[in-house]
N, C-alpha and C positions, 0 to 999 in steps of 0.2 A: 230611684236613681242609683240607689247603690250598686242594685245588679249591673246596671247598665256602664257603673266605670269598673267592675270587678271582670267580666267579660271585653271593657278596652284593655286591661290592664294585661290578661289573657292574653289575648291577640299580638299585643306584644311581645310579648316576652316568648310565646310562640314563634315569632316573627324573628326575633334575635337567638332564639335556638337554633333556625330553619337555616339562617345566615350563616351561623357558627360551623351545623354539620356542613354547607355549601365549602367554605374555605376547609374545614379537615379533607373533604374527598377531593377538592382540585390539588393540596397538600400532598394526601397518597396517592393520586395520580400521576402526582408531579416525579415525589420520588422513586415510584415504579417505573416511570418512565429512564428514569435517571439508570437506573438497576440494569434495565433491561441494555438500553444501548451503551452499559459498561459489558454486561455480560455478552452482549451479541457482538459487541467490538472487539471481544480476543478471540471467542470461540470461530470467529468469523474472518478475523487476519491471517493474512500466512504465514506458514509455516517454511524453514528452510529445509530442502534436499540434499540429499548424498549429492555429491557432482558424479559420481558412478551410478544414479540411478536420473538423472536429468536428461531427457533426451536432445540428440543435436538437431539443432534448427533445421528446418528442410530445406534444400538448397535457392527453393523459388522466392523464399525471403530472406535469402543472404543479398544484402544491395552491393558489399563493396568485395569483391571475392578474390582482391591483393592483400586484402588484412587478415586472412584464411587461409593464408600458403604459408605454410613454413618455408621461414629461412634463417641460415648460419648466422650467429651474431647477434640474432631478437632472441625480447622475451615472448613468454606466453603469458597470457592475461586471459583468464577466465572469467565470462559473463554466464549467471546460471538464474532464472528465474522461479520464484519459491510455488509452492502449491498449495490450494486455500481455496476458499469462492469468493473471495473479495479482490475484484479485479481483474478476475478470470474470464470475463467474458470479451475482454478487450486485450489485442495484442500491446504491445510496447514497442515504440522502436527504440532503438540503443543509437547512439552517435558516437563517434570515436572525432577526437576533434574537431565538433561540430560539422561531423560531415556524417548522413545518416551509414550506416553500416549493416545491421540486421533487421530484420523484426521477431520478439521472441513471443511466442504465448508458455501459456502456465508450465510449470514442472521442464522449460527447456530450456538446451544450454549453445552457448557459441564460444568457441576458443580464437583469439584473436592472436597473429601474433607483428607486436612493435618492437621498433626503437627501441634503445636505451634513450631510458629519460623521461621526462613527464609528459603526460598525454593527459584529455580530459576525456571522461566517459559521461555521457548524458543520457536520462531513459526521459522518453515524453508519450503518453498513452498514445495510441492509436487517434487519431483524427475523429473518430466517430464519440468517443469517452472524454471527460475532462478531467483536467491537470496540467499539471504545469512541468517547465520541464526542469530537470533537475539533475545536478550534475557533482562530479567527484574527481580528483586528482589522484591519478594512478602513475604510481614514481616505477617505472619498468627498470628491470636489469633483467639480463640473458642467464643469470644464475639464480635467481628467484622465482617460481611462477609465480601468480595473483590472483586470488580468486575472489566476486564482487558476486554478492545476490541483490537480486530485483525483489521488493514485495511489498505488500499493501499496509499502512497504520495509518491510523487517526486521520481517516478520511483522503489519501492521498496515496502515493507512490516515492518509494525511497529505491538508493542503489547505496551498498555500503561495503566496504574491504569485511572481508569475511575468512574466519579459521576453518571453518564449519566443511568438513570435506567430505 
C-alpha cells in the first residue's frame, strides 16, 4: 500500500507542477503579447511630413473646389496627411464645416482657403475602413497660415494643429 499512495502522491504533485508551468506560459504569452502590440503600435503609427514633401490631392478627389481658390482676405489652412502603414490603405475624407471637402491618402496634402474665424475640420476614414469621425476647431485669420496633420494612434485616426513644417 505504500507504493501505491507514494505513486498517488506523485501524480500530484506532478499534476500541480503541470498546472503551475500551464499558468507561467499563458503568463509569458500574455506579456509578449503585451510587448509586441506596444512595439508594433509605434513602429507601425505614423509618422508626420515636411508639408514641402506632402504631395497635393489629385484633383478628382478634391469635392468642394471653392475652398481651393484663393481669395483676398482668407486665410490659408493646411491639411497634410502623415506617412506610416497604419491606415494607409484607406483614404480619409476631410470636411470643412461638415460639409465633405477632400479625400486625402497617405503622405498628401490640400490647402484650403476660409474666412476669418472659426471653422471646424473633420477627418472620417473612407466608407470602406472604420472610425469614427473626428473633428478640431481651426480659429483662421488672413495673417496666419495653419497647418493640421492627419495620422494614425492607438487604434484610430486623429487630425491635430501642427508646428511640424
Amino acid at each position: 500500500m505504500d507504493g501505491g499512495i507514494m505513486v498517488a502522491d506523485l501524480s500530484q504533485n506532478a499534476i500541480k507542477d503541470l498546472e503551475g508551468r500551464k499558468a507561467m506560459k499563458k503568463i509569458a504569452v500574455l506579456a509578449c503579447a503585451t510587448m509586441l502590440v506596444g512595439v508594433f503600435g509605434c513602429a507601425f503609427g505614423t509618422k508626420p511630413i515636411p508639408t514641402s514633401e506632402a504631395l497635393m490631392v489629385p484633383d478628382k478627389r478634391i469635392h468642394d473646389k471653392q475652398l481651393v481658390t484663393s481669395k483676398t482676405g482668407f486665410g490659408t489652412v493646411v491639411v497634410k496627411r502623415d506617412s506610416g502603414i497604419m491606415g494607409a490603405i484607406c483614404n480619409v475624407e476631410v470636411f470643412v464645416d461638415g460639409n465633405l471637402s477632400a479625400e486625402l491618402a497617405s503622405k498628401e496634402k490640400i490647402i484650403f482657403y476660409l474666412s476669418e474665424g472659426s471653422h471646424m475640420l473633420g477627418v472620417l476614414p473612407s466608407p470602406a475602413c472604420r472610425g469614427a469621425l473626428i473633428e478640431i476647431e481651426a480659429r483662421v485669420t488672413k495673417d496666419r497660415p495653419l497647418t493640421f496633420r492627419i495620422g494614425w494612434s492607438n487604434a484610430d485616426y486623429f487630425i491635430n494643429q501642427t508646428s511640424y513644417e
